[in-house]
C-alpha positions as CSV (number, residue, x, y, z in Angstrom):
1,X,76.0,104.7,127.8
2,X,78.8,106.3,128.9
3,X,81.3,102.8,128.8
4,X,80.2,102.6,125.0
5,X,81.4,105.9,124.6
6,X,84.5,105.1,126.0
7,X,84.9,101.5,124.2
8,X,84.4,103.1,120.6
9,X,86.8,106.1,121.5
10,X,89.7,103.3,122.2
11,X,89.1,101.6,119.4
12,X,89.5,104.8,117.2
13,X,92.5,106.3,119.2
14,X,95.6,106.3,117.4
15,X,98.2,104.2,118.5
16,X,101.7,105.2,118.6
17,X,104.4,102.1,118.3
18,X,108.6,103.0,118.4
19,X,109.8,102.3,114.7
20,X,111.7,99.2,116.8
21,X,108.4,97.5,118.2
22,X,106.9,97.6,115.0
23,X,110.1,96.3,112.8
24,X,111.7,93.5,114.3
25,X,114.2,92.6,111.1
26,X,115.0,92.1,107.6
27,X,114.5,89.2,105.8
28,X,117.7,88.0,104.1
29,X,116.6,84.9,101.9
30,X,117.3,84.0,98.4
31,X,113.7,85.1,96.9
32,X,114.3,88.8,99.3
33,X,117.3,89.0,97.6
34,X,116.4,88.7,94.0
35,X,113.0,91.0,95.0
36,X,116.2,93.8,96.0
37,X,117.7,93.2,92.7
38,X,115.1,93.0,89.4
39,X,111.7,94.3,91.7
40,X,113.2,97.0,93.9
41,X,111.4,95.7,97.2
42,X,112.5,94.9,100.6
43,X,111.0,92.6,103.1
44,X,110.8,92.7,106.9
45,X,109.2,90.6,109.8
46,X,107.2,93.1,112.0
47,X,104.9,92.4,114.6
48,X,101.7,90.5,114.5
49,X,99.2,93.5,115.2
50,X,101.5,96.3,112.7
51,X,98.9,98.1,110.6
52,X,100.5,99.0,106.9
53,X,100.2,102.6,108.4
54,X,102.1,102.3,111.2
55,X,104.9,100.1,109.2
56,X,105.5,102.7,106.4
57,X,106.0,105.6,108.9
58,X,107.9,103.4,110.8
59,X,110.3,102.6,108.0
60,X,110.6,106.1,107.0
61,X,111.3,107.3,110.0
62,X,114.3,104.5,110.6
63,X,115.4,105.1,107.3
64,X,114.3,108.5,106.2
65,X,113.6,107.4,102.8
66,X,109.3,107.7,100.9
67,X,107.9,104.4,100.3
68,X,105.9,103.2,97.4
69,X,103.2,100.5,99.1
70,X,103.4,98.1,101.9
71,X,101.9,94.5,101.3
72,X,101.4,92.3,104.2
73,X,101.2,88.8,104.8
74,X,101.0,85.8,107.3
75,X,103.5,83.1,106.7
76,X,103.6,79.3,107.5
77,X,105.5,79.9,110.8
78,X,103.1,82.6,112.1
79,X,104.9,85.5,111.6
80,X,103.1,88.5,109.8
81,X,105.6,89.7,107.1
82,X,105.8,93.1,105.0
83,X,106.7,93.2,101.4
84,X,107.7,97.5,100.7
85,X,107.9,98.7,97.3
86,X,110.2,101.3,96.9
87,X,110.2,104.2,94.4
88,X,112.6,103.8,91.1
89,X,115.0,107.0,92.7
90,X,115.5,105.0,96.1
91,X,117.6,101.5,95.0
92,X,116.5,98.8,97.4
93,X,119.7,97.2,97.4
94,X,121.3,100.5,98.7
95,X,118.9,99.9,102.3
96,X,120.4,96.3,101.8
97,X,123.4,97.2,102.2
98,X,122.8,100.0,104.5
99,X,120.9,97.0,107.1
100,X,123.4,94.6,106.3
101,X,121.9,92.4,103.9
102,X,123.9,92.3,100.7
């Protein structure tokens, strides 16, 4: 009884990642880009077991900036992939910059 107890309370305990284990970099390609300019979104590879929780405090707390959503995805090479949409007062291409993107 008691190791069941224990199981379900370290599945429900809240991990805490460094903003650098969870973001590993930006993604600077042609279609990022142009998501910058006409979408305002940026796009980042993190790692492989990143909930969208623990990338959007990441990212604020790297950047110190509010973020609008996080969208994940998996791509063909295996990396898991986050898409954030900023709010219309942040400019993404600002961040860009700021990483060393544009």
């Amino acid at each position: 009884m008691q190791q069941k107890i224990v199981q379900l309370q370290s599945k429900t305990a809240k991990r805490t990642n460094l903003p650098s284990e969870v973001i590993k970099y930006a993604v600077a390609t042609e279609k990022s880009i142009r998501m910058m300019e006409y979408e305002n979104k940026l796009q980042f590879v993190v790692a492989l077991k990143a909930r969208k929780s623990e990338i959007k405090t990441a990212l604020q707390t790297m950047f110190n900036i509010k973020i609008k959503s996080v969208n994940t995805y998996i791509s063909r090479a295996g990396e898991k992939r986050a898409i954030i949409t900023l709010p219309k007062e942040i400019q993404a291409i600002d961040i860009g910059t700021q990483i060393g993107i544009m």
